[in-house]
C-alpha positions as CSV (number, residue, x, y, z in Angstrom):
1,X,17.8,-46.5,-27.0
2,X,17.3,-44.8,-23.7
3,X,20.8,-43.1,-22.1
4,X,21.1,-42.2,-18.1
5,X,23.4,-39.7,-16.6
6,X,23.2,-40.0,-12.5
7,X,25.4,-40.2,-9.4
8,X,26.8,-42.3,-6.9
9,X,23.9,-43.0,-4.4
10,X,25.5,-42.1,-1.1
11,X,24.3,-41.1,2.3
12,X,20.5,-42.4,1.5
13,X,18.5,-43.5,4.7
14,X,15.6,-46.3,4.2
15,X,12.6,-44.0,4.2
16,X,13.8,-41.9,1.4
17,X,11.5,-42.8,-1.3
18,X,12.9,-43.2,-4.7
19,X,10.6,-41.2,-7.2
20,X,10.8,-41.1,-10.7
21,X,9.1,-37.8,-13.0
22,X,8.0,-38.2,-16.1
23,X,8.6,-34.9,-18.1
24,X,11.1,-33.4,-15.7
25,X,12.0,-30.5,-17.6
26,X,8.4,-29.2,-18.5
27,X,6.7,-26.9,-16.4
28,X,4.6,-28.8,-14.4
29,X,7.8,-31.6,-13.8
30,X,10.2,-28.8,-13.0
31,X,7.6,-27.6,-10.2
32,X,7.0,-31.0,-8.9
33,X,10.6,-31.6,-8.2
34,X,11.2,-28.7,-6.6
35,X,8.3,-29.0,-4.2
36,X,9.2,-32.6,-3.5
37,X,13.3,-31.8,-3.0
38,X,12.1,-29.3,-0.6
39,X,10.6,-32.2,1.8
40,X,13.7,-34.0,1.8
41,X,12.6,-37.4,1.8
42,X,12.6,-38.3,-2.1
43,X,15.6,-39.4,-4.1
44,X,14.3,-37.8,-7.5
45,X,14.5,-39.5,-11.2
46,X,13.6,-37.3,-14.0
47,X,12.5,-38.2,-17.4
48,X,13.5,-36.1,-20.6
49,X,13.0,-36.6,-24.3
50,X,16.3,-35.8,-25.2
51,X,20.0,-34.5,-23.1
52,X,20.8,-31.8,-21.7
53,X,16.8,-30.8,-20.9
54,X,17.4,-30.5,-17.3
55,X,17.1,-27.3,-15.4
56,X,20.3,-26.3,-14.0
57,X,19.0,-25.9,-10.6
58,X,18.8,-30.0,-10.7
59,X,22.0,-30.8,-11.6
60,X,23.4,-33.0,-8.8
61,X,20.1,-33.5,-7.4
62,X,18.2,-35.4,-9.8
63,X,19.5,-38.2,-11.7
64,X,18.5,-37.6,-15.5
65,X,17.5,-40.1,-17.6
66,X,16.5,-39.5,-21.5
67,X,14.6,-41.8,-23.9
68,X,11.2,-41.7,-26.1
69,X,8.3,-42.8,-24.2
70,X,7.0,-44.2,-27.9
71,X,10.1,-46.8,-27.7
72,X,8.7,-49.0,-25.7
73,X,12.1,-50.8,-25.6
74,X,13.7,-47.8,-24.6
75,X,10.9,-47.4,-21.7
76,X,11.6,-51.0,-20.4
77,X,15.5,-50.0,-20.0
78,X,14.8,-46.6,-18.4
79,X,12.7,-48.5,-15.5
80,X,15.2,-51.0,-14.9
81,X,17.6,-48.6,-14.3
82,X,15.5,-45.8,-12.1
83,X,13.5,-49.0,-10.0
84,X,11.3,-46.5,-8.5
85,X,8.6,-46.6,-6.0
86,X,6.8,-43.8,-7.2
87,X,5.7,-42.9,-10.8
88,X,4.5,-39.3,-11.8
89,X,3.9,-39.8,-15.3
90,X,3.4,-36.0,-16.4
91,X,5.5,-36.5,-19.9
92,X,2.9,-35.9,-23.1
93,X,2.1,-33.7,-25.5
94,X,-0.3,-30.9,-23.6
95,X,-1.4,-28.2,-26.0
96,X,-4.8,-28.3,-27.4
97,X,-4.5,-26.0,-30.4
98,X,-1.8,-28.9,-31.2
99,X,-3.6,-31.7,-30.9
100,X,-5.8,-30.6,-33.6
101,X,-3.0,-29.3,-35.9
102,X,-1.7,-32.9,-35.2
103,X,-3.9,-35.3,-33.7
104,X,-2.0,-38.6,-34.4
105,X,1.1,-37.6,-32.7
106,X,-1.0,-36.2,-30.0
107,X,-2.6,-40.0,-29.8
108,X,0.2,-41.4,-30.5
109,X,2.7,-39.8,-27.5
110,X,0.1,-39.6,-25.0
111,X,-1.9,-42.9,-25.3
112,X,1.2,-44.8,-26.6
113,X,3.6,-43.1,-24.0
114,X,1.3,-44.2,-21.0
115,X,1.0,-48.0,-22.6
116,X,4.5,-48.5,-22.6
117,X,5.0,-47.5,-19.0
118,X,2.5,-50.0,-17.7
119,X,4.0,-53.0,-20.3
120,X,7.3,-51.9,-18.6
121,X,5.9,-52.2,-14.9
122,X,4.8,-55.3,-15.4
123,X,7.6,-57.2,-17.5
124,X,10.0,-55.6,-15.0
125,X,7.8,-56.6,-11.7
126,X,7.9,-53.2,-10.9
127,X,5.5,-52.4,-7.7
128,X,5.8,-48.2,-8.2
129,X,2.7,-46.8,-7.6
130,X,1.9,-44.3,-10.6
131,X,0.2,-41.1,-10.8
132,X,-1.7,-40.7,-13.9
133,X,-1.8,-37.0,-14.6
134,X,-5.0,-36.6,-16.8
135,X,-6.6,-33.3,-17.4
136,X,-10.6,-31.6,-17.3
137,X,-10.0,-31.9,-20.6
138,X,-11.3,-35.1,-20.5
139,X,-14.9,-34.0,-19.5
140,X,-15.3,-32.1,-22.6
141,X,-18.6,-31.1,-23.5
142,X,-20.3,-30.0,-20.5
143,X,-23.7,-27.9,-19.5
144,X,-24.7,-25.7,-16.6
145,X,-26.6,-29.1,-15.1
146,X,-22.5,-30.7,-15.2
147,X,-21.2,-27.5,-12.3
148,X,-19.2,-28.0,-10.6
149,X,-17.8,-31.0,-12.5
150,X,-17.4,-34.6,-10.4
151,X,-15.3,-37.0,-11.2
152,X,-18.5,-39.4,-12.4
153,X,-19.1,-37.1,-14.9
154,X,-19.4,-37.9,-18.2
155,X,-16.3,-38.0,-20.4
156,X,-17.0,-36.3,-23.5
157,X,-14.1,-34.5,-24.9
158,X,-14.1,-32.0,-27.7
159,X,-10.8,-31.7,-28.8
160,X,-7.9,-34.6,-29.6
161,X,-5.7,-34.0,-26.0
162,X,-9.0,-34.4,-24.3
163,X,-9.6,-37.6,-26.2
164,X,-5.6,-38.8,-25.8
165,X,-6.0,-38.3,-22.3
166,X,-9.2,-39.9,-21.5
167,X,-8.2,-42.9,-23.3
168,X,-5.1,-42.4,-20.9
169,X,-7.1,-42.8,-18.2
170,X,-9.0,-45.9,-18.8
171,X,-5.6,-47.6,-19.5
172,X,-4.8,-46.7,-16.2
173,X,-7.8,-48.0,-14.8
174,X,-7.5,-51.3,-17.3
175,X,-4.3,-52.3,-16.3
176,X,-5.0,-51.7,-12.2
177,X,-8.0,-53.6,-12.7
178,X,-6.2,-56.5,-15.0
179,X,-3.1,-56.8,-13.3
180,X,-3.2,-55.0,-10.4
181,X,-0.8,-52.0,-11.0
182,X,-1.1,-49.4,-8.1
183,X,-2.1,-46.5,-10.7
184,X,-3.9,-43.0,-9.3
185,X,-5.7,-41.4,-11.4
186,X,-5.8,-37.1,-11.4
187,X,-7.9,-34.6,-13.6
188,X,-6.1,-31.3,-12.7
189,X,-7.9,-28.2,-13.7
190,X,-6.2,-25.3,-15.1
191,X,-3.1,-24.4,-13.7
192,X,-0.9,-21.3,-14.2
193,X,2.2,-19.9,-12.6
194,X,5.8,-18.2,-13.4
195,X,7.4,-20.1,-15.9
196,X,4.3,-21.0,-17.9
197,X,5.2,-21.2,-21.9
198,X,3.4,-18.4,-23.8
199,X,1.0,-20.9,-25.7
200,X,-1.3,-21.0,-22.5
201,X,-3.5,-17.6,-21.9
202,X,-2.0,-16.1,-18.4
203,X,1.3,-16.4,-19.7
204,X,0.5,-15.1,-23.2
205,X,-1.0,-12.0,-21.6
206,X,1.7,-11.3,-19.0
207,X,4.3,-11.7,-21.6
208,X,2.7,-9.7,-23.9
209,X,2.3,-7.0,-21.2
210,X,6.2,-7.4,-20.2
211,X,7.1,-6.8,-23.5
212,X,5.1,-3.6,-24.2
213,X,6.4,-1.9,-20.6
214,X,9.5,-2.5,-22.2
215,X,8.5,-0.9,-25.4
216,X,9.5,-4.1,-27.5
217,X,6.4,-4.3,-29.0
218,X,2.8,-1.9,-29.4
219,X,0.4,-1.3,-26.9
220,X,-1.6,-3.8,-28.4
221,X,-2.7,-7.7,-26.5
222,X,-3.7,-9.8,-28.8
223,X,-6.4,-12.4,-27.1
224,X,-8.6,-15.4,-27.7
225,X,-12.4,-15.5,-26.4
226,X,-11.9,-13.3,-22.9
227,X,-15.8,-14.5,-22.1
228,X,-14.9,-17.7,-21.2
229,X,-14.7,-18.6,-17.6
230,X,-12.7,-21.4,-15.8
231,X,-10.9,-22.9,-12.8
232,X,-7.5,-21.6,-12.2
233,X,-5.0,-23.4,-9.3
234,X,-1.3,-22.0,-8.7
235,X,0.4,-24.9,-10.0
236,X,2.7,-25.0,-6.7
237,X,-0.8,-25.5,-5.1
238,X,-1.0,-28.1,-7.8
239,X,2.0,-30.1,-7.4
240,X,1.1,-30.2,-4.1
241,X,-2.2,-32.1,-4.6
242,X,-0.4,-34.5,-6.6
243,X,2.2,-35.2,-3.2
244,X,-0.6,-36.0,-1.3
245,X,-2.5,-38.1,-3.8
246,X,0.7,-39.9,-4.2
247,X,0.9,-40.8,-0.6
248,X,-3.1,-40.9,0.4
249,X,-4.8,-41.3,-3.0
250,X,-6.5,-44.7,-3.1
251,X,-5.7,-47.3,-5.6
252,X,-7.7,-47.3,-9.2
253,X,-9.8,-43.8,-7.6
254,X,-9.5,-40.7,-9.7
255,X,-8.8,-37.6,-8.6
256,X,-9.9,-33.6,-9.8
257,X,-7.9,-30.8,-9.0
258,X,-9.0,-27.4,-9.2
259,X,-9.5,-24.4,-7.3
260,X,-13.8,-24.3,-7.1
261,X,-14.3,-21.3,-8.4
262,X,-14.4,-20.2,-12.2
263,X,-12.1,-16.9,-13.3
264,X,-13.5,-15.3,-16.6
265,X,-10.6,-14.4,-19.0
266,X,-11.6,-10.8,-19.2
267,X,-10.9,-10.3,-15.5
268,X,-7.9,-12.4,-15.7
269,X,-6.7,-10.0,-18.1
270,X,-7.6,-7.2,-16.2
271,X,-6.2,-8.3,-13.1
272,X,-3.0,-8.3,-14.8
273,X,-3.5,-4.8,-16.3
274,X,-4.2,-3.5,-13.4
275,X,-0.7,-4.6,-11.6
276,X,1.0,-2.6,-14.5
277,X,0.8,1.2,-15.7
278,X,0.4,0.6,-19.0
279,X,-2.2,1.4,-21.3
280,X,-3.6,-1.1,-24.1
281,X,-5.7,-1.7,-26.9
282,X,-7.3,-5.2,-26.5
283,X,-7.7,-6.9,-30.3
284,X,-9.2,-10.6,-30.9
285,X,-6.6,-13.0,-32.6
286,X,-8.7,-15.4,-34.3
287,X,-5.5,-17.8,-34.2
288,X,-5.9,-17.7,-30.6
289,X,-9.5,-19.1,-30.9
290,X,-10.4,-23.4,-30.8
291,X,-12.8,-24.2,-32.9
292,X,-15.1,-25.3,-30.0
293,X,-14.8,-23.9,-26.6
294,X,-16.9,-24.6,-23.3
295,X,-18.2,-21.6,-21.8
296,X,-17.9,-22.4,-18.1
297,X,-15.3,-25.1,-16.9
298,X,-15.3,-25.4,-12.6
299,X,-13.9,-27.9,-10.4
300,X,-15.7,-30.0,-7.5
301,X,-12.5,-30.5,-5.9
302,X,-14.7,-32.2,-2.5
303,X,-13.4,-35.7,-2.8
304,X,-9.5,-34.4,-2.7
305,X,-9.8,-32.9,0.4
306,X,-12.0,-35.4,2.1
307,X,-9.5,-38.0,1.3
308,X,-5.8,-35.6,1.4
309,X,-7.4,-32.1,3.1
310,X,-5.7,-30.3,0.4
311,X,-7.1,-27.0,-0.8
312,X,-5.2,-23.6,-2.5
313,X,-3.0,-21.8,-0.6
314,X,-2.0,-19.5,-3.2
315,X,-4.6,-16.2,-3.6
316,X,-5.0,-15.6,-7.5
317,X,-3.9,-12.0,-7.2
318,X,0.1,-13.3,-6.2
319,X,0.5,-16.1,-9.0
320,X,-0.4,-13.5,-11.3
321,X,2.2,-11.0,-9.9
322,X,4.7,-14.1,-9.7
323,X,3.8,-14.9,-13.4
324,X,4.0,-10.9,-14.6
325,X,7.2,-10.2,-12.4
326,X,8.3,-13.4,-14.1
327,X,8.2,-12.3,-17.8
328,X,9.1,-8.8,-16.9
329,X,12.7,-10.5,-15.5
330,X,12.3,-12.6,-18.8
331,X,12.2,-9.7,-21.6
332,X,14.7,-7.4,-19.0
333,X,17.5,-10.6,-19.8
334,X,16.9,-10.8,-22.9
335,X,17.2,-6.8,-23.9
336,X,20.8,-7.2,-21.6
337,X,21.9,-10.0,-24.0
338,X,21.5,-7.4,-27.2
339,X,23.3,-4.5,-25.5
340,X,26.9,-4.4,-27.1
């Protein structure tokens, strides 16, 4: 059954909008509510799988509420209670390598999670609008012909998170064009930034990097195929597309979010060399390799900023800093929790 912890509403003027976030406590929720606390005209809802999930920087700013998204029961109650106009549904499972070590609880949470929501809008009346947050992943399999990648093309995923959230996607679009739910649709692109966990490739590098300047580990980054090439977005820049989507987006439209240009991994990697003093020996990890991977992913990101104007802010060159800097304050705490 889902739980809610929360405060006395006081002091709230009409046009604060009251928005509810899906997977607060993961990394692209926790970036999304700071950027929307900072405009001061949201009254924030987050959504965890279990207590006590919430960053501590929210507490007494977001009211927490916890529950399965596959308890569709439990979903229903968790509505009724936040009543939101706004929906970012971010919650999911969002590791590839994972969905193929478990595709049915990939299918399951993601496909399952975003069916329950929209039963729950509609048995509840609920007139939220709701971001869908997709991914590329969705476009799969594409060719030189496919660059940069629009949103009419072709959806042919190669992996079981690409497939969990296409099918997503066209529940989104099913149940806007069946019962009229206000649903947006967004294909973000990769996005990267402090606070990233390991399993994705610029954190796994800067960590890796961190730990060596602090001689935890050898000179040694272990890596997955550095030839491949693809669109990287801060992911403050990224939260920021989904703000304006939310409030400009039109209804049943979908939306890609990426930077336009394509980063290989090698000079990702040695971007992030180069803003340390170290030197390393670079050795493939064959764990860190999918068993099918596109070489080029880019973004057409042209119908975004018709519609919104949004664009990057944020130069490469700083998020990886912020993201190194990051980890390097990361493995620092952790070697001051060991000393006696």
């Amino acid at each position: 059954m889902a739980t809610v912890h929360t405060w006395q509403r006081i002091g709230y003027s009409i046009s604060v909008m009251r928005a509810l976030i899906t997977g607060i406590n993961g990394f692209v929720g926790s970036n999304l509510a700071d950027y929307l606390l900072a405009q001061g005209r949201y009254e924030l809802w987050g959504l965890s799988r279990a207590p006590g999930r919430l960053p501590p920087r929210f507490h007494g700013r977001i009211a927490e509420l916890y529950g399965d998204l596959t308890d569709r029961q439990a979903i229903q109650q968790l509505l009724s209670l936040a009543r939101p106009d706004l929906i970012f549904h971010l919650a999911g499972q969002p590791f590839v390598p994972e969905s193929f070590r478990d595709p049915a609880a990939t299918l399951q949470i993601n496909i399952l999670g975003a069916l329950h929501l929209f039963q729950a809008i509609l048995e509840l009346q609920c007139p939220a609008r709701v971001l869908v947050i997709g991914s590329y992943e969705e476009y799969g399999k594409i060719s030189d012909r496919d660059l940069p990648i629009h949103e009419q093309c072709p959806l042919r995923p190669t992996n079981p998170y690409g497939v969990s959230k296409a099918a997503q996607g066209l529940l989104a679009l099913q149940y806007h064009f069946s019962h009229g739910i206000d649903t947006v649709r967004v294909r973000p692109f990769n996005h990267i930034g402090p606070g990233q966990s390991v399993r994705f490739v610029a954190a796994a590098f800067a960590q890796q990097i961190a730990r060596i300047e602090h001689g935890l580990q050898p000179p040694i980054v272990q890596v997955g195929n550095l030839s491949a090439r693809r669109d990287l977005t801060d992911v403050r820049d990224t939260v920021r597309a989904y703000a304006l989507l939310a409030e400009h987006g039109q209804s049943g439209a979908v939306y890609n979010v990426g930077s336009g240009h394509a980063v290989m991994m090698q000079a990702l990697l040695d971007q992030l060399l180069a803003l340390s003093s170290i030197a390393v020996e670079v050795r493939p990890d064959p764990e860190r390799m999918r068993p099918i991977d596109i070489p080029t992913v880019v973004c057409d990101r042209s119908l975004i900023h018709a519609q919104t104007g949004w664009e990057p802010a944020i130069p490469l060159q700083q998020t990886l800093r912020d993201i190194l800097d990051y980890w390097r304050g990361e493995v620092s705490a952790t070697l001051g929790q060991r000393s006696p």
